[in-house]
C-alpha positions, 0 to 999 in steps of 0.5 A, spaced: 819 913 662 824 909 658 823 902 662 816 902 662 816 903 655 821 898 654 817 894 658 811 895 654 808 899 659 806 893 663 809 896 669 809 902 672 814 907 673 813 906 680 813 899 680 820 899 677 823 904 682 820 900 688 824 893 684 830 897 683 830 899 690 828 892 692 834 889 688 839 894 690 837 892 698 837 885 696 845 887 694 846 891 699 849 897 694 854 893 693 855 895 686 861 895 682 864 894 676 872 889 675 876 894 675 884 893 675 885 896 682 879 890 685 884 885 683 890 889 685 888 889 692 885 881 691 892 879 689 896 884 693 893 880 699 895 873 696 902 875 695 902 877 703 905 884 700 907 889 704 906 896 704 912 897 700 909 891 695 902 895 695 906 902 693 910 898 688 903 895 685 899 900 685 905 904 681 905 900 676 898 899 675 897 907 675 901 908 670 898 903 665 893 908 666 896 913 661 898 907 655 893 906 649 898 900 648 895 896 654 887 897 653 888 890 649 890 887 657 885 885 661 884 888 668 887 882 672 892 882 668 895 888 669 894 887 676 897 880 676 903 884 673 904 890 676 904 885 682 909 880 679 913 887 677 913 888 685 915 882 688 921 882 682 924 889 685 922 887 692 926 881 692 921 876 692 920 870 688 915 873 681 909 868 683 907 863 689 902 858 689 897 863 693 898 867 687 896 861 683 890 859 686 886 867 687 889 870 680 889 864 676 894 866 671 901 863 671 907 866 672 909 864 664 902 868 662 903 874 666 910 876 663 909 879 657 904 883 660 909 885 665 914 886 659 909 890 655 908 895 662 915 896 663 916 897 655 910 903 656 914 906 663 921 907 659 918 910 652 912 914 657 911 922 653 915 927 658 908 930 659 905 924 663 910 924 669 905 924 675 904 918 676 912 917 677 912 925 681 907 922 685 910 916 687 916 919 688 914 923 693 915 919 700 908 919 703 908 913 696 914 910 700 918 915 693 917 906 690 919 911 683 926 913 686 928 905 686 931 901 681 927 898 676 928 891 674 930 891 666 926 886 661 931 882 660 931 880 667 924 879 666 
């Protein structure tokens, strides 16, 4: 009723679900909204990550989940860090070119993201421990039990 009043009644109430129907087809459902993990998995795929990588990545990004602090990040950037995170800690170098091209950030821009991720991990509220109680667990490859690099190593 809304849209066919905004509309000014121009169409019908049936006409705009038939174009809508019609949209969703041509896109076929393929909906979604840029969310962290999107670009997580887009980058994690860039990085050749292996299953330890991946697990490293997605606790990292999991726990940005439970900061007010870094809202003010983008949602690839938060990916590109927790993946940056992972390859430090996996022994790998923190960027490649591959990383370059499909994230396009450089290495010097997602540092300080990945700083202010490992900043909130260390100060995290005693009540907000799931994340690191789920990727502790060995089904996560238990990637919160291993050590963790420091900022100044960043």
């Amino acid at each position: 009723r809304d849209l066919v009043y905004i509309c000014d009644s121009a169409y019908t109430k049936d006409e705009i679900l038939d174009m809508e129907e019609t949209v969703l087809k041509a896109l076929k459902y393929q909906i979604t909204i840029p969310s962290a993990n999107a670009f997580l998995v887009r980058y994690q795929k860039a990085a050749h990550a292996d299953k330890n990588m991946v697990q490293l990545s997605c606790y990292f990004l999991d726990g940005t989940l439970q900061s007010y602090n870094l809202l003010r990040y983008l949602p690839s950037e938060l990916a590109a860090a927790s993946v940056l995170l992972a390859r430090r800690i996996a022994g790998r170098n923190s960027w490649s070119p591959t990383l370059l091209k499909y994230a396009e950030y450089r290495e010097e821009e997602i540092v300080p993201i990945a700083r202010a991720i490992l900043a909130e991990k260390s100060a995290i509220n005693a009540e907000l421990k799931a994340v690191t109680k789920k990727y502790s667990l060995n089904r996560y490859g238990a990637v919160a039990s291993m050590s963790m690099v420091s900022l100044g190593d960043l």
